[in-house]
Biopython code that builds the backbone (N, CA, C, O; Angstrom):
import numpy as np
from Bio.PDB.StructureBuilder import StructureBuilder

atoms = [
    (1, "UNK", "N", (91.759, 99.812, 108.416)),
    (1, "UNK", "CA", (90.913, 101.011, 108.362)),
    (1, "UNK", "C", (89.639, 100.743, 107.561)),
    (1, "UNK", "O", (89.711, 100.127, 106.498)),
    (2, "UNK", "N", (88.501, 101.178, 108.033)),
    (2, "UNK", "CA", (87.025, 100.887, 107.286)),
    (2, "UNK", "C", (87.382, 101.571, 105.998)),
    (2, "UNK", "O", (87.193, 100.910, 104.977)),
    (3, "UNK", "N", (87.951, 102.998, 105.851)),
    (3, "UNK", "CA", (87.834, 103.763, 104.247)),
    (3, "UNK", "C", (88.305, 102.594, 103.314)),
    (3, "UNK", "O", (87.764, 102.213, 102.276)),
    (4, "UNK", "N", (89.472, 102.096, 103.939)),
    (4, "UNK", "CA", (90.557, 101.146, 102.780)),
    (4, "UNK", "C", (89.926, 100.159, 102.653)),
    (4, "UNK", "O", (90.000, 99.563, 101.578)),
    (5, "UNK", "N", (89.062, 99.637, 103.748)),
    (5, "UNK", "CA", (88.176, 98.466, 103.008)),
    (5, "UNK", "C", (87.422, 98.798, 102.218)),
    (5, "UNK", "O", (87.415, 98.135, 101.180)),
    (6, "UNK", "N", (86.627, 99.750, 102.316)),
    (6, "UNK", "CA", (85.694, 100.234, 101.410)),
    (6, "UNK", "C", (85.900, 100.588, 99.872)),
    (6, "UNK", "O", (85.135, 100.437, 98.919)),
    (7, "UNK", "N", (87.399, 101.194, 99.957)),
    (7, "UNK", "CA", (87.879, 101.573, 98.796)),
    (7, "UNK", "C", (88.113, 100.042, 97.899)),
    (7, "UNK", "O", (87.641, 99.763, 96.797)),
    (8, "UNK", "N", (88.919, 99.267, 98.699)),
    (8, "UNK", "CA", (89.404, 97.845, 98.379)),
    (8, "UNK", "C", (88.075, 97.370, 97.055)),
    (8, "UNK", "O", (88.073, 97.201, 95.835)),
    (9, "UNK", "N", (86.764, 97.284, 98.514)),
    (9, "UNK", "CA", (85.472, 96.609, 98.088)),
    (9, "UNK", "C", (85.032, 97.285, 96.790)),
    (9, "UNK", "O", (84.761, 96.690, 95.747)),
    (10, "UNK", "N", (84.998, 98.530, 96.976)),
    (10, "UNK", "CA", (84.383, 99.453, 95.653)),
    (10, "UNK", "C", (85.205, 99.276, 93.988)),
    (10, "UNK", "O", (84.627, 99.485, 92.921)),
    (11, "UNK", "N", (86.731, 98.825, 94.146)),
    (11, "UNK", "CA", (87.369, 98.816, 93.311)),
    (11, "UNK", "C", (87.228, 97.176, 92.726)),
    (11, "UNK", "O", (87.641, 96.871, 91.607)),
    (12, "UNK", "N", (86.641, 96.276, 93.574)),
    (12, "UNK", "CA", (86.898, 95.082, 93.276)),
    (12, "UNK", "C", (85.248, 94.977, 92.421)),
    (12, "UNK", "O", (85.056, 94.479, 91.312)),
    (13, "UNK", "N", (84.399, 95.494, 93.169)),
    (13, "UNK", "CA", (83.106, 95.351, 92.225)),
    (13, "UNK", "C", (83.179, 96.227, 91.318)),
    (13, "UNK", "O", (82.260, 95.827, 90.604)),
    (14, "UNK", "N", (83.658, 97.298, 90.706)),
    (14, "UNK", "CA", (84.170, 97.551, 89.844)),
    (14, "UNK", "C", (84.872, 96.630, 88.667)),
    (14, "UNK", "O", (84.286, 96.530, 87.589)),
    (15, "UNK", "N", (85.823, 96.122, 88.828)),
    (15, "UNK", "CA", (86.241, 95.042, 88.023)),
    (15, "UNK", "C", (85.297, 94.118, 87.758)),
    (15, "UNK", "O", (85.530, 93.389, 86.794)),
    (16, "UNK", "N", (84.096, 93.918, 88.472)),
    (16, "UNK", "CA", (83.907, 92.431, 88.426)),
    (16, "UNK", "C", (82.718, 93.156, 87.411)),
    (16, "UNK", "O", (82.544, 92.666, 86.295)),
    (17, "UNK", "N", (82.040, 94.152, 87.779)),
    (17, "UNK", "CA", (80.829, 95.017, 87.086)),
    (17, "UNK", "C", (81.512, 94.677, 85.393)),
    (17, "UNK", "O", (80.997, 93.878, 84.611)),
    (18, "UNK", "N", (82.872, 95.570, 85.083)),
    (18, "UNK", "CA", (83.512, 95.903, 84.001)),
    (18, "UNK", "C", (83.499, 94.288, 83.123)),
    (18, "UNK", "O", (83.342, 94.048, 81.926)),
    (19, "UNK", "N", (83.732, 93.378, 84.295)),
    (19, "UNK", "CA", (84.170, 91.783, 83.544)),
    (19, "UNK", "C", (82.772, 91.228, 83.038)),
    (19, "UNK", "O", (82.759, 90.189, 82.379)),
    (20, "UNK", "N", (81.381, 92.021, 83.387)),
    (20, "UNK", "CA", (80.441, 91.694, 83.552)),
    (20, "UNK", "C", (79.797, 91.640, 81.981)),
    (20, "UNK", "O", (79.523, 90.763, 81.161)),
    (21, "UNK", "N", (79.711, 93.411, 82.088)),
    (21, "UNK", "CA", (79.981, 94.139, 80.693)),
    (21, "UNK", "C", (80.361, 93.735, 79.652)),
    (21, "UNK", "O", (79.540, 93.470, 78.773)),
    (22, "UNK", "N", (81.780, 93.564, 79.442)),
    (22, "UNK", "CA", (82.451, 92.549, 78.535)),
    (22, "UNK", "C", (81.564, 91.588, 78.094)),
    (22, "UNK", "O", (80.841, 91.489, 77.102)),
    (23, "UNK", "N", (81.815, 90.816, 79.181)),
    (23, "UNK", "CA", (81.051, 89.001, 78.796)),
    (23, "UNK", "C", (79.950, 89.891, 78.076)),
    (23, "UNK", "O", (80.281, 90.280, 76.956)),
    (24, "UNK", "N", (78.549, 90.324, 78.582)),
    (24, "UNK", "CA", (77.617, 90.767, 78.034)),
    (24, "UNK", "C", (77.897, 91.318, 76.474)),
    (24, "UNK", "O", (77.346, 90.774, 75.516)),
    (25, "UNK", "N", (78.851, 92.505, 76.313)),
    (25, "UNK", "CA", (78.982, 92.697, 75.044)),
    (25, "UNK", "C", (79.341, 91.671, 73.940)),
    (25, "UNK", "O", (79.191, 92.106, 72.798)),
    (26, "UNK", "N", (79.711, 90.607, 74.031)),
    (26, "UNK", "CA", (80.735, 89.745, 73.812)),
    (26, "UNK", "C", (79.769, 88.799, 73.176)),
    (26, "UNK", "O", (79.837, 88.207, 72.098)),
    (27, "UNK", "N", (78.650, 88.801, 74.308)),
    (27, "UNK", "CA", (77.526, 87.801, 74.015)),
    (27, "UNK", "C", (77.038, 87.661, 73.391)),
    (27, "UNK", "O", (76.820, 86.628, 72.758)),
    (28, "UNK", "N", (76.256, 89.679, 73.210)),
    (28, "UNK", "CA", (75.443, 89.914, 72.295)),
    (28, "UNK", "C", (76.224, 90.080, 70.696)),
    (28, "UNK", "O", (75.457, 90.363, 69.776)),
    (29, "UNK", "N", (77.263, 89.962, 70.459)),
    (29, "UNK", "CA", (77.724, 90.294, 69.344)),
    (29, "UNK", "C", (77.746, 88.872, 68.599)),
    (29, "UNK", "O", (78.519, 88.715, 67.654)),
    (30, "UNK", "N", (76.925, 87.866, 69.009)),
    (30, "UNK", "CA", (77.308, 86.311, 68.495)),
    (30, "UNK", "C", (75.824, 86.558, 68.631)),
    (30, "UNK", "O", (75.205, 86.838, 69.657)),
    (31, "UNK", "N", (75.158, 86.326, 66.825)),
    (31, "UNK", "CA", (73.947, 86.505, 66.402)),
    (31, "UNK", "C", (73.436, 84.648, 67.062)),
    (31, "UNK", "O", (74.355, 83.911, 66.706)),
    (32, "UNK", "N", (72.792, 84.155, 67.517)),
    (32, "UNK", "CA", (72.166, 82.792, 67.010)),
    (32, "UNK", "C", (71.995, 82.464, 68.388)),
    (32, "UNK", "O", (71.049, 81.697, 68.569)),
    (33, "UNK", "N", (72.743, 82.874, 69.626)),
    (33, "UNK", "CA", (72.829, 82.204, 70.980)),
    (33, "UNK", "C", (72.262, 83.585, 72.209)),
    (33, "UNK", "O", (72.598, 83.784, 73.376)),
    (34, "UNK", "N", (71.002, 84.554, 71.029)),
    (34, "UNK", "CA", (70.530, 84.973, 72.172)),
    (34, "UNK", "C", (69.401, 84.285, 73.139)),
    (34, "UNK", "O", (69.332, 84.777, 74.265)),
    (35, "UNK", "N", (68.775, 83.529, 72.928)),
    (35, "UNK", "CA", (68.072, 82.382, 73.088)),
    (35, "UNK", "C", (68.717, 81.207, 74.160)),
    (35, "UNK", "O", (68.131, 80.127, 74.084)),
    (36, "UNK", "N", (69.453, 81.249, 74.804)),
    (36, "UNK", "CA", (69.939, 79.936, 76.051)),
    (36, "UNK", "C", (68.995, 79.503, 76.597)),
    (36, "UNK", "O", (69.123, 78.627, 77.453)),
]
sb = StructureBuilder()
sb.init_structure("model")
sb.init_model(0)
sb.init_chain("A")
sb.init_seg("    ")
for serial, (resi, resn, name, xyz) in enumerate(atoms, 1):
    if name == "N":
        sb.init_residue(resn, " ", resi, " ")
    sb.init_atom(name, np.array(xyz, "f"), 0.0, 1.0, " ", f" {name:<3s}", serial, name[0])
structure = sb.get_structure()
């Protein structure tokens, strides 16, 4: 069914958005390596 893919797709970039976030927060909380 297209909805369930859609739902599937929406929930998976979701996670990946959320895993995104993280890393990012994660990053910025380590003073010296904003600079790469």
């Amino acid at each position: 069914m297209l909805v369930s893919g859609y739902w599937m797709s929406l929930k998976f970039t979701d996670s990946v958005l959320l895993d995104i976030q993280h890393r990012v927060s994660s990053i910025q909380h380590q003073p010296g390596k904003s600079n790469d």
